[in-house]
N, C-alpha and C positions, 0 to 999 in steps of 0.2 A: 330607718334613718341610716346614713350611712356613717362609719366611721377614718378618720385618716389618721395614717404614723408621720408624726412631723420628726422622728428621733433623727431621720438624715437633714433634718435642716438646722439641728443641734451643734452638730458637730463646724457647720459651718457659721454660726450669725455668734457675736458675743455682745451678751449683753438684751437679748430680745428673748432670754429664756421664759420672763415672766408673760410674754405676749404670748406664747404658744402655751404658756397652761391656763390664760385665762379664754383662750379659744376653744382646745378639750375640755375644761370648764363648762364651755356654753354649749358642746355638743352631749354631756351629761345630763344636764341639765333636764330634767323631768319635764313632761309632756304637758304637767297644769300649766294654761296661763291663765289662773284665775288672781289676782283681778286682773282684768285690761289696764292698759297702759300707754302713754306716750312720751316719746322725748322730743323735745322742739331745742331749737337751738335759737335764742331771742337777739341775740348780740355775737360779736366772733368771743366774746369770753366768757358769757352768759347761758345757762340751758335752763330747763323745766321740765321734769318728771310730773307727769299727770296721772293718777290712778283711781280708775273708777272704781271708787265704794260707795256703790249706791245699799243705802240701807244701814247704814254705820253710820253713829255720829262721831263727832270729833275725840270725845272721851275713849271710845271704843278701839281707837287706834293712837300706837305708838310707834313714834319714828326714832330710829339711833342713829346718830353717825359716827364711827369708829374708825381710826385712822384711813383706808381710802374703801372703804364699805358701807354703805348706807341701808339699813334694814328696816322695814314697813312691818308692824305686825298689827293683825286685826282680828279681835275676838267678840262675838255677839255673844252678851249672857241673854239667857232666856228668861225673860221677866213675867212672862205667862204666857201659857200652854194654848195652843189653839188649833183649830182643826181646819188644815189647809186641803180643798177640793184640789188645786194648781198650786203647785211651789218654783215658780220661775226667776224668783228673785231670789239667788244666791246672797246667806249671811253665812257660811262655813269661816270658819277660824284660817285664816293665812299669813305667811309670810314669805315676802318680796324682799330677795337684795339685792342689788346692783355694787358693781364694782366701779371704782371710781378714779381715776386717770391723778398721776399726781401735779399736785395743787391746785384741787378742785375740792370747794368747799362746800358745805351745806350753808346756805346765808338765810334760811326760812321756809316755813311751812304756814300754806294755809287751806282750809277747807270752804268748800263753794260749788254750791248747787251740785252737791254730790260726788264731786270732786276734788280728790286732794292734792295741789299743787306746791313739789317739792322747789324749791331753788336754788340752782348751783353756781356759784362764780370759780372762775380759773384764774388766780394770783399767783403772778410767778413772782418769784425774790428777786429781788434787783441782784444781788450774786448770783443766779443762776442766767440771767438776763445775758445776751451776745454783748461783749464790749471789744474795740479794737486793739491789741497790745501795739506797745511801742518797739520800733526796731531800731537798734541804735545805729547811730548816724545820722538816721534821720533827722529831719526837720522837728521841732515839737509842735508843728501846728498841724501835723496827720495824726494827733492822737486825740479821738472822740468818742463820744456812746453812740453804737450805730442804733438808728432807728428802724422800724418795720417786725415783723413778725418775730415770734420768740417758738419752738418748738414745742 
């Protein structure tokens, strides 16, 4: 795998330092991807973490969310011993975080047909929201909440 020095992009971007450690982050990042995984995006504010644990019940996994971290962890106790010809169906003990973009919530977890489907919603604060300031002189009827995307 290969690695890259972002430090000359340092010096120039402010304010995007945390983007560049959560990119070296992901290039760290260990080579399991056990379990599979998907992110869909269901709405423009809406997404879905999917992760296959097949072989896990619900009890067997726990989900945290921690200020913009969400952590999956899954432990099979072994409830009796048995003698497997083929072992293709991974139960290994794991834990899944994802890093999470700010004002993006966890809003629920469910499990289904083997799959655990996480739920995120992105709520931004109306103070954090684009509004138009007023310039004096002007008229008071150019001052509104503009509408359209929020970054």
């Amino acid at each position: 795998m290969r690695t890259y020095d972002f430090s000359p992009l340092w010096r120039s971007t402010i304010g995007f330092d945390r983007l560049f450690d959560l990119v070296e982050t992901a290039q760290r990042a260990g080579e399991d991807n056990y379990p599979p995984y998907n992110i869909e995006r269901l709405a423009e504010d809406r997404y879905q973490i999917s992760l296959a644990v097949a072989g896990f019940s619900p009890d067997e996994i726990s989900v945290t969310a921690e200020q913009n971290v969400v952590t999956i962890e899954g432990s099979k106790a072994d409830k009796a011993e048995r003698e497997y010809l083929y072992r293709g169906i991974s139960a290994r003990p794991f834990k899944r975080q994802f890093n999470l973009s700010d004002y993006v919530q966890v809003k629920g977890a469910a499990f289904e047909n083997g799959l655990l489907k996480i739920e995120l919603v992105r709520e931004i604060p109306e103070a954090m929201k684009p509004r138009r300031i007023a310039i004096n002189g002007a008229p008071a009827s150019n001052v509104h909440q503009l509408e359209g995307k929020a970054a």
